[in-house]
DRENDO-1510 file (C-alpha; in Angstrom, 1 decimal, always signed):
<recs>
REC; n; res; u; v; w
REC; 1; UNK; +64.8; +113.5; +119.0 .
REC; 2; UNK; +67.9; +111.7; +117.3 .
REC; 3; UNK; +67.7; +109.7; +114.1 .
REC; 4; UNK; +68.9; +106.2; +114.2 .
REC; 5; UNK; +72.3; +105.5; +113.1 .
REC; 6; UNK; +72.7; +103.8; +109.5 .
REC; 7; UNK; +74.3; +100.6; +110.3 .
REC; 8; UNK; +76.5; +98.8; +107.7 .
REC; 9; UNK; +74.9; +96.2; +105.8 .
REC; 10; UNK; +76.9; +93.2; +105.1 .
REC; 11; UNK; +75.3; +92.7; +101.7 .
REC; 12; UNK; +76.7; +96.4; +101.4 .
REC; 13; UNK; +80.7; +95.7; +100.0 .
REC; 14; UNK; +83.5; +98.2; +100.7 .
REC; 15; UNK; +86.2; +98.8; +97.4 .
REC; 16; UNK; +89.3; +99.9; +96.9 .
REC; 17; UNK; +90.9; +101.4; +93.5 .
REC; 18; UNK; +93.8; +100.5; +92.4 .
REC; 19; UNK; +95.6; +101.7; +88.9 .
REC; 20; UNK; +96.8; +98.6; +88.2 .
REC; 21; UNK; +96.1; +94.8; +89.4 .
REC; 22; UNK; +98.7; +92.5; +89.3 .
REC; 23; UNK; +97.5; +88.7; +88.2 .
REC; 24; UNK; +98.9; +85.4; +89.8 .
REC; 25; UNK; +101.5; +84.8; +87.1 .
REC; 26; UNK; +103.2; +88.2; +88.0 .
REC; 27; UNK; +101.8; +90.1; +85.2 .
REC; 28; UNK; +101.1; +93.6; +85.9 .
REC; 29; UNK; +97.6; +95.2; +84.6 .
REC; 30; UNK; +97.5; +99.2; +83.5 .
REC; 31; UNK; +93.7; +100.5; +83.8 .
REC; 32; UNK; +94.3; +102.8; +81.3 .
REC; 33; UNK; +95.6; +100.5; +79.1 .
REC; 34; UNK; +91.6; +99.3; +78.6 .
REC; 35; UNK; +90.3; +103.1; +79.3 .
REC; 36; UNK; +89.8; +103.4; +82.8 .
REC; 37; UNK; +91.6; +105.4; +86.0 .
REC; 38; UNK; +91.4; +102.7; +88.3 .
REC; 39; UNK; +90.1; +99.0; +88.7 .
REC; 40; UNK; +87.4; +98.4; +91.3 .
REC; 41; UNK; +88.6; +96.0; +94.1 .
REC; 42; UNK; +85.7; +94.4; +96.7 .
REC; 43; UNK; +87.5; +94.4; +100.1 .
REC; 44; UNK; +86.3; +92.4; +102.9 .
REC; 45; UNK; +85.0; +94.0; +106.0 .
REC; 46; UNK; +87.2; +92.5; +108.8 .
REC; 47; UNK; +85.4; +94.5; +111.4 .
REC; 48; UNK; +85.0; +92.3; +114.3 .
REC; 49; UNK; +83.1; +94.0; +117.4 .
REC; 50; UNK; +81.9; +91.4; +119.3 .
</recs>
C-alpha cells in the first residue's frame, strides 16, 4: 500500500537567501552588517501544470 503524496500547499511559500538585497534606490544591503548570513526572500511559485 503506497502513501499519498504531500502536495504543495499554496499557503506554503518557497524562499530564497541571499547575502545581500539591493533596495530600489541602488543601495546595496550586507546581512552581516545587522548579524545575519543571509536575508530571507519569499519567491513565487510559478509552477503552472494545467
Amino acid at each position: 500500500m503506497a502513501l499519498p503524496e504531500k502536495a504543495a500547499s499554496a499557503a506554503e511559500p518557497k524562499y530564497i537567501y541571499r547575502p545581500w538585497i539591493t533596495l530600489p534606490d541602488g543601495t546595496k544591503i550586507w546581512a552581516k552588517k545587522y548579524g545575519k548570513r543571509a536575508f530571507r526572500i519569499p519567491v513565487a511559485d510559478n509552477d503552472n501544470d494545467s
